[in-house]
N, C-alpha and C positions, 0 to 999 in steps of 0.2 A: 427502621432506618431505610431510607431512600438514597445511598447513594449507586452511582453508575460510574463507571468508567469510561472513557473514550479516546482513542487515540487520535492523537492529534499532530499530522506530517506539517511539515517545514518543506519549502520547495524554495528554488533559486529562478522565481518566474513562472514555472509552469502549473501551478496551484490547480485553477480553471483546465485546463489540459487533463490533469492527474482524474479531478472531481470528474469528468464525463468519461473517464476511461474506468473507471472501477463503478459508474452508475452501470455502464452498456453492461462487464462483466458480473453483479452484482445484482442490479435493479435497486430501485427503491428512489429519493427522490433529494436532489442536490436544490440548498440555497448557497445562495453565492452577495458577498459584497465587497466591491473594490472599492480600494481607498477614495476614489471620487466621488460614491456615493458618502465617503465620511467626512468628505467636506473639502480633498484637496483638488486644491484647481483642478481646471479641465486644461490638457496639455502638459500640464506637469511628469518629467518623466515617471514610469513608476504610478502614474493613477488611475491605471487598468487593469493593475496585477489586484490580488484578492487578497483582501485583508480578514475576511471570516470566509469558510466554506466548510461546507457539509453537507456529507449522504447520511441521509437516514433512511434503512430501510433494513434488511436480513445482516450487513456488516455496517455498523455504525463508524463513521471516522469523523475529523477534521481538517482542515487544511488551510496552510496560511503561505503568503508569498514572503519574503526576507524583504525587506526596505533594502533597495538599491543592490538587491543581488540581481540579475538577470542573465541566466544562462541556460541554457539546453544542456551544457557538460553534468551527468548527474554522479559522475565520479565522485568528487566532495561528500555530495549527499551520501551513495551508498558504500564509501567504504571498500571494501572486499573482503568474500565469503567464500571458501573453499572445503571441501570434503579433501581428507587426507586420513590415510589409514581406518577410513569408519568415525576418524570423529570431525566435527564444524571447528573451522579456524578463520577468525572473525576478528575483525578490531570495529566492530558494530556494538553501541549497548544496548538493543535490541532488537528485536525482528517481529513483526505483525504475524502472528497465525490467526490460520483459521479451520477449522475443524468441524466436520461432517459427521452426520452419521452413517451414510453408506459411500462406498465408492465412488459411485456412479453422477452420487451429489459435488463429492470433492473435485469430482474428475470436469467438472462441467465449472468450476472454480479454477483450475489448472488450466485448461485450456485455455483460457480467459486471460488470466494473466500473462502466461506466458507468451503473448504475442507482443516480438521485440526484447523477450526478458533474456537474460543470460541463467541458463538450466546452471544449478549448484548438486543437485540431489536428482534425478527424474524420479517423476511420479510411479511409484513401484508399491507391491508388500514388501514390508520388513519385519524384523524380531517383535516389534512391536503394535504392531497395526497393520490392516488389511489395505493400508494406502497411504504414505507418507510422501513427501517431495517438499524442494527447497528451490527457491529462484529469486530471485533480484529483476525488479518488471523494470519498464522502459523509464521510469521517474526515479528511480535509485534506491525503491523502497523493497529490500528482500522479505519472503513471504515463504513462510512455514505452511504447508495444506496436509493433513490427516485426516482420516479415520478417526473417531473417538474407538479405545479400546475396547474391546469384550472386557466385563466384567466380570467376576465370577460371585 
């Protein structure tokens, strides 16, 4: 079997925005096509936003603009995420991780993101792992970053 998985963001406008901001933090290599390359007029509100996008490279995603959503507010999109007591309290049905194997690699992921994010978790050790952290970046998409554990 051949299949893959890929996560695929929903944006209110900022698609193209999102796609060169996790290319810079990430690397690896964005195609992009807006809905005018798919046929609708030139001028037509809405046919600059990005109807397909993707990075491919070390984190694979994709990305799409919402037909006639246009907004910078990414509240909608990300919901709220909070630590309380030790545990994540969310009304999110997911969160994108991403997972390293040393620190050093995570850390260089965390930085990255976290520019403009709102910190949920900072990047620290925990009971679990030599480096976990939680945050919600500037496009509303919250981001799980660890450590893979020691095994035994």
């Amino acid at each position: 079997m051949t299949l893959t998985t890929t996560t695929h963001l929903n944006f209110r406008g900022t698609a193209s925005q999102a796609l060169d901001f996790y290319q810079e933090v990430f690397g690896g290599e964005v195609t992009r096509a807006t809905y005018a390359d798919m046929g609708m007029p030139a001028g037509a509100p809405g046919c600059d936003k990005v109807v397909f996008g993707q990075l491919d490279g070390p984190v694979r995603l994709m990305a799409y603009d919402i037909p006639g959503q246009d907004s910078t507010d990414v509240a909608p999109t990300a919901g709220t995420t909070t630590r309380e007591g030790g545990a994540t309290v969310t009304d999110r049905t997911f969160f994108q991780s991403v997972r390293g194997g040393t620190l050093e690699e995570v850390t260089t992921c965390w930085e990255g993101l976290s520019q403009g994010a709102e910190v949920v978790e900072p990047l620290a050790a925990s009971a679990w792992s030599p480096g976990f952290g939680m945050l919600t970046d500037r496009f509303g998409v919250t981001w799980v970053i660890d450590v893979s554990p020691a095994r035994d």
